[in-house]
DOKOL-838928 format. One line per 5 residues: for each residue x, y, z of N, C-alpha, C. Coordinates in Angstrom, 2 decimals, padded with zeros to 5 digits. Layout:
X:Y:Z:X:Y:Z:X:Y:Z  ...
END
This chain:
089.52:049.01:099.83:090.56:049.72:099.09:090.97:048.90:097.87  091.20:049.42:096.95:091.38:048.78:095.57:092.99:048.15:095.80  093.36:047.00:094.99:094.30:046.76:095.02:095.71:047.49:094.34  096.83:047.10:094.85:097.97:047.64:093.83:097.93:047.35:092.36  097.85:045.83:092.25:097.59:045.40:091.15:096.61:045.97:090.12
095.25:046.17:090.63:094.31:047.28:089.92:094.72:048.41:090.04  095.26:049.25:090.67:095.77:050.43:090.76:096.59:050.94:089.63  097.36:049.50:089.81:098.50:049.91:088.30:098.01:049.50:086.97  097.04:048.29:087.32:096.52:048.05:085.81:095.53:049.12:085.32  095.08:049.79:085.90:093.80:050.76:085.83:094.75:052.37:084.86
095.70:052.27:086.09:096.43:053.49:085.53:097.21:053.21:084.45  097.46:052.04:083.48:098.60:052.11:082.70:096.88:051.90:081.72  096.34:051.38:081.87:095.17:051.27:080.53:095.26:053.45:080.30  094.89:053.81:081.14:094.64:055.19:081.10:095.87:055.95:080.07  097.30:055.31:080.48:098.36:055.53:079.82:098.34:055.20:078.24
097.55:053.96:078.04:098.04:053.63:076.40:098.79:052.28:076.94  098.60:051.48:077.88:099.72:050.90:078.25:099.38:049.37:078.93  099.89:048.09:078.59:099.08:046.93:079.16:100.01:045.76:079.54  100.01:045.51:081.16:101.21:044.86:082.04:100.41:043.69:082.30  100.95:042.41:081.71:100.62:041.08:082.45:099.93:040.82:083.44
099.74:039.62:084.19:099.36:039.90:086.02:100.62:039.60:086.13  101.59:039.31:085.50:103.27:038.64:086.07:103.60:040.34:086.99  103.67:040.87:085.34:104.56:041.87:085.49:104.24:043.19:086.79  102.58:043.04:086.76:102.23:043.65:087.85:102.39:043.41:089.32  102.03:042.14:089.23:102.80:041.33:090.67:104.21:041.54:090.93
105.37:042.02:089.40:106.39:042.29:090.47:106.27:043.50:091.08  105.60:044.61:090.46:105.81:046.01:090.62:105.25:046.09:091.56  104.13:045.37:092.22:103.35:044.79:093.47:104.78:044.87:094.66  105.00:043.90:094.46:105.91:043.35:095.34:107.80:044.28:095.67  107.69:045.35:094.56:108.66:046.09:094.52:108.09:047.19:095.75
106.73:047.82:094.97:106.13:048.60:096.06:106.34:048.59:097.25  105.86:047.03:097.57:106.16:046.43:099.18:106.99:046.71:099.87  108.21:046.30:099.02:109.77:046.65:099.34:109.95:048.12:100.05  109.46:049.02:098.89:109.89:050.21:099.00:109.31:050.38:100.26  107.69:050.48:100.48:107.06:050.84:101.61:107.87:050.40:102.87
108.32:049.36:102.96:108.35:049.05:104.57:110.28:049.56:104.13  111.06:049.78:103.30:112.00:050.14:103.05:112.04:052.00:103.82  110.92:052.44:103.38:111.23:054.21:103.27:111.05:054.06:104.82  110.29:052.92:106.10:109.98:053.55:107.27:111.44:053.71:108.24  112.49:053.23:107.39:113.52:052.91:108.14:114.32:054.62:107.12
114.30:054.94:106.32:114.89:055.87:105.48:114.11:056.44:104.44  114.92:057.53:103.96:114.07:058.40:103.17:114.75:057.91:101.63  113.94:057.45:100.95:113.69:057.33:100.04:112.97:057.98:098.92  111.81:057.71:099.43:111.05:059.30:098.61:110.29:059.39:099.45  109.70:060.83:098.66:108.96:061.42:099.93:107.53:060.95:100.24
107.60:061.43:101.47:106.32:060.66:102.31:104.72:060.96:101.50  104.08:059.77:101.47:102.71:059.63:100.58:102.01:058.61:100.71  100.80:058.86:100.59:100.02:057.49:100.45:099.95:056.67:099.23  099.95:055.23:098.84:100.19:054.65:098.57:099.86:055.02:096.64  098.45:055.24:097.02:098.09:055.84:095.29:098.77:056.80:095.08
099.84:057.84:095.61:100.20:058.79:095.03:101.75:057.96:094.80  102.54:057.33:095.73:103.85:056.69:095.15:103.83:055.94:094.29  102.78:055.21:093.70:102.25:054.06:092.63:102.28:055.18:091.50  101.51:056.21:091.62:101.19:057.19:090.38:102.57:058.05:090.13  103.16:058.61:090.97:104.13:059.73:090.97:105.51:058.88:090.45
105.71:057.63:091.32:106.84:056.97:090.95:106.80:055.44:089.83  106.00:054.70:090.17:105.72:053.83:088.95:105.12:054.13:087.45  103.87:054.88:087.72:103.34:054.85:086.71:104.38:056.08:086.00  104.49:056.69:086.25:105.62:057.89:085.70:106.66:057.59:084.80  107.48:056.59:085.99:108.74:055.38:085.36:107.64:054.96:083.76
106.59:054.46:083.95:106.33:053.34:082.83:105.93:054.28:081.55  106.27:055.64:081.73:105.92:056.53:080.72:106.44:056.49:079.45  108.31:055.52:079.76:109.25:055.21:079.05:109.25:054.43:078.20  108.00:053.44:078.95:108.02:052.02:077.88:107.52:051.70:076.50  106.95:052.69:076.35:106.98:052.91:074.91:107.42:053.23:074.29
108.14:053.72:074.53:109.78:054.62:074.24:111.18:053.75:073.53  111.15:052.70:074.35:112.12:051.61:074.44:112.20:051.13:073.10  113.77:050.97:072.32:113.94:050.04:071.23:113.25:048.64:071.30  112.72:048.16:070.35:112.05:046.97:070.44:113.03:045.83:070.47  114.33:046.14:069.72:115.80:044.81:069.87:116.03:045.02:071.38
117.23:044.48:071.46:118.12:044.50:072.95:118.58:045.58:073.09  118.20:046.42:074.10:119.06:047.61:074.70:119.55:047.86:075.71  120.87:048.18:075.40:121.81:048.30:076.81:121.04:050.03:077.56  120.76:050.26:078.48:120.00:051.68:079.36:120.97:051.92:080.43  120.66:053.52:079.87:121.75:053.72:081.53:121.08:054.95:082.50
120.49:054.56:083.54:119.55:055.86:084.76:120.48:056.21:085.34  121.22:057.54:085.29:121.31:058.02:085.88:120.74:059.26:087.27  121.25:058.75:088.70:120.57:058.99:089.29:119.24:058.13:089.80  119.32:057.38:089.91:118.12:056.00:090.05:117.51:056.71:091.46  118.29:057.17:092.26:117.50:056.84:094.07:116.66:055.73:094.24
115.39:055.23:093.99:114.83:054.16:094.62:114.71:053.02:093.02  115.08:053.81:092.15:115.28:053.32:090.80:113.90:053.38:090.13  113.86:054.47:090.10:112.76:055.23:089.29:113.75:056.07:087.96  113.33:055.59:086.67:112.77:055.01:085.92:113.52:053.41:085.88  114.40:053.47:085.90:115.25:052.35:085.43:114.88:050.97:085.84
115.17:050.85:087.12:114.82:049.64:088.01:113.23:049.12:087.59  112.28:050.15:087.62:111.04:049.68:087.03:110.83:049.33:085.60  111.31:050.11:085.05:111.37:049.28:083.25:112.21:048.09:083.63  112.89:048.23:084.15:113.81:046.22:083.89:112.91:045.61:084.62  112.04:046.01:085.04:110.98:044.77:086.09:109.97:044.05:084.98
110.01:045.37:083.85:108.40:044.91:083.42:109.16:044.48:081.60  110.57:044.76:081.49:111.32:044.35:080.51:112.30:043.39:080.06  112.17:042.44:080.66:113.21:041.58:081.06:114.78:041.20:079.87  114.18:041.60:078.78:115.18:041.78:077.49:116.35:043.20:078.06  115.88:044.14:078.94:116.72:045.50:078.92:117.64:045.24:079.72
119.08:045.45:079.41:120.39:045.24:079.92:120.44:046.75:080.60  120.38:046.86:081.92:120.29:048.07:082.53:121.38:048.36:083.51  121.70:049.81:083.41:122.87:049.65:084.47:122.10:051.03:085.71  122.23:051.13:086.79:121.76:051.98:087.75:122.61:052.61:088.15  123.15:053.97:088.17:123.83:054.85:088.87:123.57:055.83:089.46
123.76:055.07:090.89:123.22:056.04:092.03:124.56:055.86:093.42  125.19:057.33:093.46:126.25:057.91:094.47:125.91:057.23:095.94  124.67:057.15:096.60:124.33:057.07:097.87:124.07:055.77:098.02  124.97:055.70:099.38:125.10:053.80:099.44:123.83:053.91:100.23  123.06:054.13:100.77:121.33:053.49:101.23:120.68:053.56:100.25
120.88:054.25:099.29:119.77:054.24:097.78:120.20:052.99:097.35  121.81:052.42:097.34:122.37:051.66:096.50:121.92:050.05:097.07  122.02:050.11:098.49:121.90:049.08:099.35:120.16:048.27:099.02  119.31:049.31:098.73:118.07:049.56:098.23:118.21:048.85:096.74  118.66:049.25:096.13:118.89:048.84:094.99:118.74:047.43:094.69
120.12:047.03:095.35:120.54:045.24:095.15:119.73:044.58:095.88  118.90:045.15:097.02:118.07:044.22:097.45:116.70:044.22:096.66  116.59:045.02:096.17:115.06:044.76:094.96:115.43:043.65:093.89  116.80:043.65:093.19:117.24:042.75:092.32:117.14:041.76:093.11  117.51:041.86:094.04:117.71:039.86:094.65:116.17:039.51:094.86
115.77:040.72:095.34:114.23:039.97:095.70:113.36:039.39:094.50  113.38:040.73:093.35:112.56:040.29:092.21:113.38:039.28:090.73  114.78:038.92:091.62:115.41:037.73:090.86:115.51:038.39:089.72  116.00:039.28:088.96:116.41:040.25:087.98:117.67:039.95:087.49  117.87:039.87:086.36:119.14:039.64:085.71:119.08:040.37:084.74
120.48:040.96:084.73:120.88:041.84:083.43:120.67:043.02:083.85  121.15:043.62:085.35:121.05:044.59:085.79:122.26:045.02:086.66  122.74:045.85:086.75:124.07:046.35:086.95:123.84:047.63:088.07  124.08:047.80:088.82:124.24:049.00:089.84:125.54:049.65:090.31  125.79:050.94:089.76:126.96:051.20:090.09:127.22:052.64:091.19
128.32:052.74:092.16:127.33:053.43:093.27:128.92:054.26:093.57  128.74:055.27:092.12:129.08:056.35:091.81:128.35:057.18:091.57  129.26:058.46:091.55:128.68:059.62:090.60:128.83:059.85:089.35  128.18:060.42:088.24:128.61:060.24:086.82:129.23:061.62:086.85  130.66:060.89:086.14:131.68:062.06:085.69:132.27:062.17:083.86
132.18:063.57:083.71:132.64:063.71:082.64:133.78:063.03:082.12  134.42:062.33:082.66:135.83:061.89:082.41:135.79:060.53:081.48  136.94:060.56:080.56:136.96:059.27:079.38:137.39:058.27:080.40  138.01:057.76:080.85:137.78:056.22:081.53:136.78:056.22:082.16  135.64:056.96:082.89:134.40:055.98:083.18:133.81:056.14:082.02
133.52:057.12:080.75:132.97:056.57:079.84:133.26:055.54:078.86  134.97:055.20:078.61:135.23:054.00:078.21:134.98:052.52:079.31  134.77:052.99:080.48:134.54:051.63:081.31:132.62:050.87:080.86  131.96:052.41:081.33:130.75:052.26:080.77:129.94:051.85:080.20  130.37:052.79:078.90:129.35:053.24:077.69:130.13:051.76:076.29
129.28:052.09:075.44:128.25:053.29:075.19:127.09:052.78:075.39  125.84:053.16:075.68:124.80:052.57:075.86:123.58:053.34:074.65  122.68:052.50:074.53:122.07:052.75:073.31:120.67:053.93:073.85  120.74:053.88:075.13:119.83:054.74:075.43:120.16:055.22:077.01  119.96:056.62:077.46:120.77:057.30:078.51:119.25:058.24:078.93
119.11:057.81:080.28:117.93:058.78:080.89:118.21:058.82:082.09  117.02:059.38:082.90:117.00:060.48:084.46:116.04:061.10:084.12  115.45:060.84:085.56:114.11:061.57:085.91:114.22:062.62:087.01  115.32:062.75:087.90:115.41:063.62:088.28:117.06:064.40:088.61  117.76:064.08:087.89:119.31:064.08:087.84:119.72:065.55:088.18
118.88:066.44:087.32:120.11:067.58:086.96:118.69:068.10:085.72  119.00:069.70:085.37:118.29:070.24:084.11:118.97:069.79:083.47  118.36:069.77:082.02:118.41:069.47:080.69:120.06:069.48:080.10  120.24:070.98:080.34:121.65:071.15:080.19:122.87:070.47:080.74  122.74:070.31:081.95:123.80:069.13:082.53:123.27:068.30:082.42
122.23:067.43:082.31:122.51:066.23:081.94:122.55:065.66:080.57  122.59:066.50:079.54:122.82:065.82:078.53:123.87:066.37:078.31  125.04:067.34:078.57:125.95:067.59:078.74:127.01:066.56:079.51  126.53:066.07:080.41:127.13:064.61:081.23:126.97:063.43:080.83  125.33:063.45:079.63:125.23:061.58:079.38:125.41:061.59:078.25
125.99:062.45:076.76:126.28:062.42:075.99:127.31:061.64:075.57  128.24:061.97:076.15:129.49:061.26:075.68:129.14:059.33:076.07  128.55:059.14:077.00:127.67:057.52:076.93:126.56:057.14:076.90  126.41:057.91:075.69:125.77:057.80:074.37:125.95:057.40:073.40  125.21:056.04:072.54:126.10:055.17:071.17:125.69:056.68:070.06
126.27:056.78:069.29:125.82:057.62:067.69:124.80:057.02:067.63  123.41:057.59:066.94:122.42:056.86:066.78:121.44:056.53:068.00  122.07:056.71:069.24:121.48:056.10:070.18:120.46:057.56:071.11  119.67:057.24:071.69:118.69:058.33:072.49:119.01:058.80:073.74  118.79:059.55:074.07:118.65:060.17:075.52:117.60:060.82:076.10
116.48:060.82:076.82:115.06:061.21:077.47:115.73:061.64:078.80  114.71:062.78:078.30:115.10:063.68:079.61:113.35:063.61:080.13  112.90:063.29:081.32:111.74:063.33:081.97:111.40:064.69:082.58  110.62:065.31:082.45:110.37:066.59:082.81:109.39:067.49:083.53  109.09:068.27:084.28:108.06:068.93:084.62:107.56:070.24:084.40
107.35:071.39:085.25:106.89:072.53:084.04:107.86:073.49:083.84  109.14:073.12:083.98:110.09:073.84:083.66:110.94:073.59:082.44  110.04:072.25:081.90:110.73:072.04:080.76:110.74:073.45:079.36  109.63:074.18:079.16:110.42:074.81:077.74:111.38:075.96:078.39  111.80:076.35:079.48:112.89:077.37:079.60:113.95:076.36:079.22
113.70:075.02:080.13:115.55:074.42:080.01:115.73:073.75:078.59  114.17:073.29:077.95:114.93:073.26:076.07:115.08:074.69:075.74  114.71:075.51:075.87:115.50:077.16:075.29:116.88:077.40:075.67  117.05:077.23:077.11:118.49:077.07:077.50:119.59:076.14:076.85  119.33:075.55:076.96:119.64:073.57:075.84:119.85:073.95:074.53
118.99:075.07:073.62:119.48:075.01:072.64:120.12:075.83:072.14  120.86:076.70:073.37:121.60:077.88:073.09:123.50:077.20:073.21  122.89:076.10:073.81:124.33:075.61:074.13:125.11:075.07:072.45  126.74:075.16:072.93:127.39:074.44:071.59:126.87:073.17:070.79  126.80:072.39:072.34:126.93:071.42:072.23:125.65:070.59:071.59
124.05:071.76:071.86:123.35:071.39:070.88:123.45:070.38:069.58  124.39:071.22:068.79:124.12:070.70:067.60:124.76:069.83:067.19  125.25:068.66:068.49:125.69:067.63:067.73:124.36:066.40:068.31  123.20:066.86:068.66:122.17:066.31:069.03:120.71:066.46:068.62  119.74:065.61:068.20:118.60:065.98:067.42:117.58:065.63:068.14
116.75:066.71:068.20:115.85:066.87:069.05:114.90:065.78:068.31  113.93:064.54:068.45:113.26:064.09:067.70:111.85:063.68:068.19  112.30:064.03:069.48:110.49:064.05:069.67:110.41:064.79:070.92  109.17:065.12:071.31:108.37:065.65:072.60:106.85:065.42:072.99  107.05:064.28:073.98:105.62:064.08:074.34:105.32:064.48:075.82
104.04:065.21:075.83:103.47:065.07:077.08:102.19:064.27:077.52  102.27:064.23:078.86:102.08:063.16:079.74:101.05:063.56:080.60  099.70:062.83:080.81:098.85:063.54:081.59:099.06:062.13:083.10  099.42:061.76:083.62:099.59:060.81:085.12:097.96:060.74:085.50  097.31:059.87:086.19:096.22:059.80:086.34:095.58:060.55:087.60
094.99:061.15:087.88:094.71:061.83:088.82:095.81:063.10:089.14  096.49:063.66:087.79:097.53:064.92:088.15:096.81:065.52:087.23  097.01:067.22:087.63:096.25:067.59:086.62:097.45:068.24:085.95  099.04:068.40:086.65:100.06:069.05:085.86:100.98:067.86:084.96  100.90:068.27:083.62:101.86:067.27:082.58:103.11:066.90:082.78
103.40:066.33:082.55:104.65:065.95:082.44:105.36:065.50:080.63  106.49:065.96:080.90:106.92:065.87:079.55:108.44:064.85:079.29  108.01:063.83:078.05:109.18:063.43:077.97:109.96:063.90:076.73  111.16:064.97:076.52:111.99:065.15:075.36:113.00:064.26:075.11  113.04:063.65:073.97:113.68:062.42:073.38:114.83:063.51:072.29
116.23:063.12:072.43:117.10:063.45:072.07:117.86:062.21:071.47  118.24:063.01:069.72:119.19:061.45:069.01:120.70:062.18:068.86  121.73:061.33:069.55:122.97:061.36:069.09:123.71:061.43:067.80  124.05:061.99:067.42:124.07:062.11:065.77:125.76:062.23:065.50  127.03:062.63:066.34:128.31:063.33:066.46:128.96:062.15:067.50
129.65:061.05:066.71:130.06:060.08:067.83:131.40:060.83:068.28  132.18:062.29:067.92:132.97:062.70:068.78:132.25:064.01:069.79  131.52:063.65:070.42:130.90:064.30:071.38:132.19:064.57:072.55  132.83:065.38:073.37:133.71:065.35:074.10:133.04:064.91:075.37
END
């Protein structure tokens, strides 16, 4: 059986995409975690090993090209096993990341991947995200706001807007329901204080259905 390490290096060449042996060894060793993590709880759903490597890592690393090249503060909402988030700060060590995820076994999950893979500059907070100005003044603003599986289009950029810097992005990760919920998305008010500036899709290695990431710029720093 091929290794993790080849597994992921194999699949991110396929991506456009090229991880150290450091950086792969942690995502190695995160894997690990998770595996003997999900036999005790559900985490994600049940799979063999090439499909949680492909579905949940390589997926996450769809972002990393994505990423400001300075210092950026990131905020995942919705992490569960910390897919996207937790994995870009593995393989980013510059990204000031914060994780928000409601469920204390997702959360418990969480801090023990940081301690294990010795991670700094990572923050876990084990709420729910609410529209309300004191958690976005406790927060924000963060220079870039994503979720891979949070909520459609409409609530969540309706919810991660306001911690959102002006100027700053928001990626919404998507599957084949993405062009109803950008049609829906752009019927809303609140549209137009946001600029649509890119849309890429995503072929995963061995999937034959795309995946899409829509990249949204903040443009209206009184967003309510």
């Amino acid at each position: 059986m091929i290794s993790c390490d080849d597994f992921l290096a194999q699949g991110c060449s396929q991506l456009g995409l090229e991880l150290t042996s450091g950086q792969l060894a942690l995502l190695c060793r995160y894997y690990g975690e998770l595996d003997k993590w999900s036999k005790k709880m559900n985490l994600v759903a049940r799979a063999d090993r090439e499909e949680i490597l492909t579905s949940h890592f390589l997926d996450s690393l769809t972002l990393l090209s994505h990423l400001p090249e300075n210092d950026c503060r990131l905020l995942d909402i919705g992490s569960g096993a910390g897919f996207p988030g937790l994995v870009l700060k593995a393989v980013s060590p510059q990204l000031q990341v914060t994780l928000m995820e409601p469920r204390g076994k997702r959360v418990a999950f969480l801090r023990h991947i940081i301690r294990t893979l010795a991670l700094t500059g990572v923050t876990v907070i084990g709420e729910r995200l609410e529209a309300d100005a004191a958690m976005v003044a406790r927060l924000g603003p963060f220079d870039l706001v994503t979720s891979r599986a949070f909520a459609d289009m409409t609530v969540f950029l309706t919810l991660a807007a306001p911690y959102c810097r002006p100027g700053g992005l928001l990626i919404c990760m998507k599957g084949r329901k993405v062009d109803d919920e950008l049609a829906a998305w752009q019927q809303e008010p609140l549209s137009a204080h946001l600029t649509l500036v890119d849309r890429k899709s995503v072929t995963l290695p061995g999937k034959p259905q795309q995946r899409s990431l829509v990249i949204f710029q903040k443009n209206d720093p009184q967003i309510p």
